[in-house]
C-alpha positions, 0 to 999 in steps of 0.5 A: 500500500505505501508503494501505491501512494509513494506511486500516486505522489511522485509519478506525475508531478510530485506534490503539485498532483492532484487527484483530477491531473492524476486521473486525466493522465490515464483518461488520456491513454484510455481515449487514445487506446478506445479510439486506436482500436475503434478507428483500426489504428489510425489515431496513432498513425504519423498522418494523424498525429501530425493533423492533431497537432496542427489543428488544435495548437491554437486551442492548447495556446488559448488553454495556456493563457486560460489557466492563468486567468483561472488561477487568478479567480477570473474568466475570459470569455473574449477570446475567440473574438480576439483571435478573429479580430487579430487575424482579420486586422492583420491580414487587411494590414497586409492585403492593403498596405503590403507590408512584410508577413514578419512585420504582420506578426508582431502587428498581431502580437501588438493588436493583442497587447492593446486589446489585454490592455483594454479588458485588464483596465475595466477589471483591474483599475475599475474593478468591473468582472472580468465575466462582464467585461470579457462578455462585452469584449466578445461581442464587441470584437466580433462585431469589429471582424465582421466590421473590418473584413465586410463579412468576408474572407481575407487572404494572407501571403504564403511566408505568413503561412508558416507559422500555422501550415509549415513544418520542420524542413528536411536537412542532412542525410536520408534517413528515411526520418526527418533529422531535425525532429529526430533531433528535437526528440533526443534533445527533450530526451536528455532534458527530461533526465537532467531535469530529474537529477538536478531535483533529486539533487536538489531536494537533497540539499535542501534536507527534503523528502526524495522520491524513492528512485524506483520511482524516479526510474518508473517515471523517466522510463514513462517520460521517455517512452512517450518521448522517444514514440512521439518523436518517431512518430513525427520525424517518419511523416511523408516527406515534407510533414514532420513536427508543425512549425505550430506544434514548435511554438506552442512547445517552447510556450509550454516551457516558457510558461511552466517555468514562470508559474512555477519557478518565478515571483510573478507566477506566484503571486498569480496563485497567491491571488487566486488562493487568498487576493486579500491575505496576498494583498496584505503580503505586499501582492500588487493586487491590480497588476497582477490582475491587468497583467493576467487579462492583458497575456490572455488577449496576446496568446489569443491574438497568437492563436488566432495569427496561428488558426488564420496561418493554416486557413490560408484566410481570415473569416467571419466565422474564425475563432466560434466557440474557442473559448469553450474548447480552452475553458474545458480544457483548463477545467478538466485539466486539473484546474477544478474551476478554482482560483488557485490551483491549476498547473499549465501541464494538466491544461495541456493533457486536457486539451489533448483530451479535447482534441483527441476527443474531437479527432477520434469522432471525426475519423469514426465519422461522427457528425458536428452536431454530436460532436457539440453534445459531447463537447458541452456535456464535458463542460457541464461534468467539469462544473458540477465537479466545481459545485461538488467541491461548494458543497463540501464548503471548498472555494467555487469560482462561480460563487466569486463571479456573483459576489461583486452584485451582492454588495448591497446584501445585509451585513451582520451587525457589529459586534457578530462574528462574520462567516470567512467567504470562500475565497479566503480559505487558503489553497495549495497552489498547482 
């Protein structure tokens, strides 16, 4: 039995697991086995693969920009219209004033930036819920796509197109793979052991609990196979597909993004306010930037999406960016983010992404219709709330009781004198 719970501790994260990024590890490997079987082995095909990845890049983006908007108790409901805005801003920029793709680009990251900057006022300085505001902001920036581009689509220039439709070229010998991603695979190989034994080094250091090395075997054997299989799998593509120029960007936003919620001041106060804004308040926590700061990422990672999804279309289109946020919001609570400020890591956003996508590419490929594929997307979203309103039953925090409490100013107060019931949103938390 201590073997077990030595098992559920260490094996995905150590003390930053919990039992819902636990549990979506195997759901995870479950779908993509049922859907292995079910489809007569396409799901895990080179061809495939490399169309999951393609597709739902711009989702685990969103799902990245999400988590920190979450963790910090709030909810983005803007940035589907975001990422429409952005792309069809840059691809008139381009069309109508011919400038450079490259240029395009940081036009886009600069939309997005402005845009952040905009929603983060209304909830950081104004004080407005960032449910209201990024509420307006979806209807208000999809009126400014249809708007801009007339209802229609727009075309991008091809050098634009990398950055959603491009893939890793082929250099050096014939190997019958592509060498750069063999490359890219052995270099995550030789990462995932040094990063195991610097904390092992660490951790005995600092005086602290080390997992048995049983474990920390069981876990790099685990952490390479995936590796080594993945990386096979996208290096044997046909010639001219191998790892998505995409799948690139969202990799190094993934690593650049765990380190800073992780390692870094600025992502623990984004905890430390989602956990307790009042105790992290009066630890000397910049309420206000940390909450500008947070919408005002989410609207640049959008803009990226929206650049990466209008890259592989070929065009911009009044009808891009529909429903995305639903798919990053699930994605995020399902990951182990429990719809709670607080807790939440950008690792189990990504395994419940992939989750989504998997999901969504294991219908296609049976055939499933749209329609059924809505169902089941909302019935996902419906299963990860009541998670939320079972963990406010057991008098836990719930995000959904926080987002009406700015309307509730009005309700009594107990007389002086009376003690006052602490709100949820003061019970400290263990951060992700």
């Amino acid at each position: 039995m201590s073997r077990i719970k030595d098992l559920q501790k260490n094996l995905f994260g150590g003390t930053t697991s919990n039992v819902r990024q636990f549990g979506m590890i195997f759901t995870l490997v479950a779908i993509v086995l049922l859907f292995e079987i079910w489809t007569g082995g396409l799901t895990l095909t080179s061809g495939n693969l490399i169309a999951v990845v393609s597709q739902y890049s711009y989702i685990l983006i969103l799902a990245i920009g999400m988590l920190m908007v979450i963790v910090a108790g709030h909810i983005d409901l803007s940035v589907g219209s975001v990422a429409a805005f952005t792309g069809i801003v840059v691809a008139k920029a381009m069309q109508e004033f011919s400038i450079p793709w490259p240029l395009g680009i940081a036009l886009g990251l600069a939309v997005g930036a402005v845009i952040g900057a905009w929603q983060g006022f209304w909830v950081a300085y104004v004080g407005v819920p960032a449910f209201i505001v990024t509420l307006a902001g979806m209807l208000l920036f999809r009126g400014g796509n249809q708007y801009i581009g007339n209802a229609d689509t727009v075309p991008v220039l091809d050098g634009f197109r990398t950055i959603g439709a491009g893939f890793l070229p082929e250099v050096g010998p014939d190997t019958g793979y592509n060498n750069l991603t063999l490359l890219l695979g052995l270099a995550a190989c030789l990462g995932v052991v040094w990063r195991e034994w610097k904390t092992r080094q660490t951790r005995r250091t600092m005086n602290a609990d080390v997992a048995p090395m049983w474990i920390t075997v069981l876990r790099l054997a685990v952490m390479l196979g995936v590796i080594v299989f993945a990386t096979l799998r996208f290096a044997s593509g046909r010639v001219g597909t191998s790892l998505p120029i995409s799948g690139i960007i969202l990799i190094v936003l993934v690593l650049g993004y765990s380190y800073y919620t992780r390692h870094t001041i600025g992502g623990r106060h984004i905890y430390a306010v989602g956990g307790n804004a009042r105790a992290a308040e009066l630890s000397g926590v910049k309420l206000k930037r940390v909450n500008f700061l947070v919408m005002m990422n989410m609207s640049v990672l959008a803009a990226l999406a929206g650049m990466i999804f209008v890259a592989r279309s070929s065009a911009s289109g009044p009808q891009d960016g529909l429903s995305w946020e639903l798919d990053a919001i699930a994605a995020v609570f399902i990951g182990g983010a429990a719809v709670s400020g607080g807790l939440g890591t950008i690792s189990g956003s990504i395994v419940g992404g992939l989750v989504m996508a998997l999901l969504n590419n294991g219908l296609q490929l049976e055939g499933v219709g749209s329609d059924m594929v809505q169902i089941i997307k909302g019935l996902v979203l419906l299963l990860a709330v009541a998670f939320d309103v079972y963990n406010k039953s057991q008098d836990r925090f719930s995000i959904i009781g926080s987002l009406m409490r700015p309307f509730s100013r009005g309700a009594p107060t107990a007389p002086a004198g009376e003690p006052r019931p602490a709100p949820d949103s003061d019970k400290a938390r263990v951060a992700g």
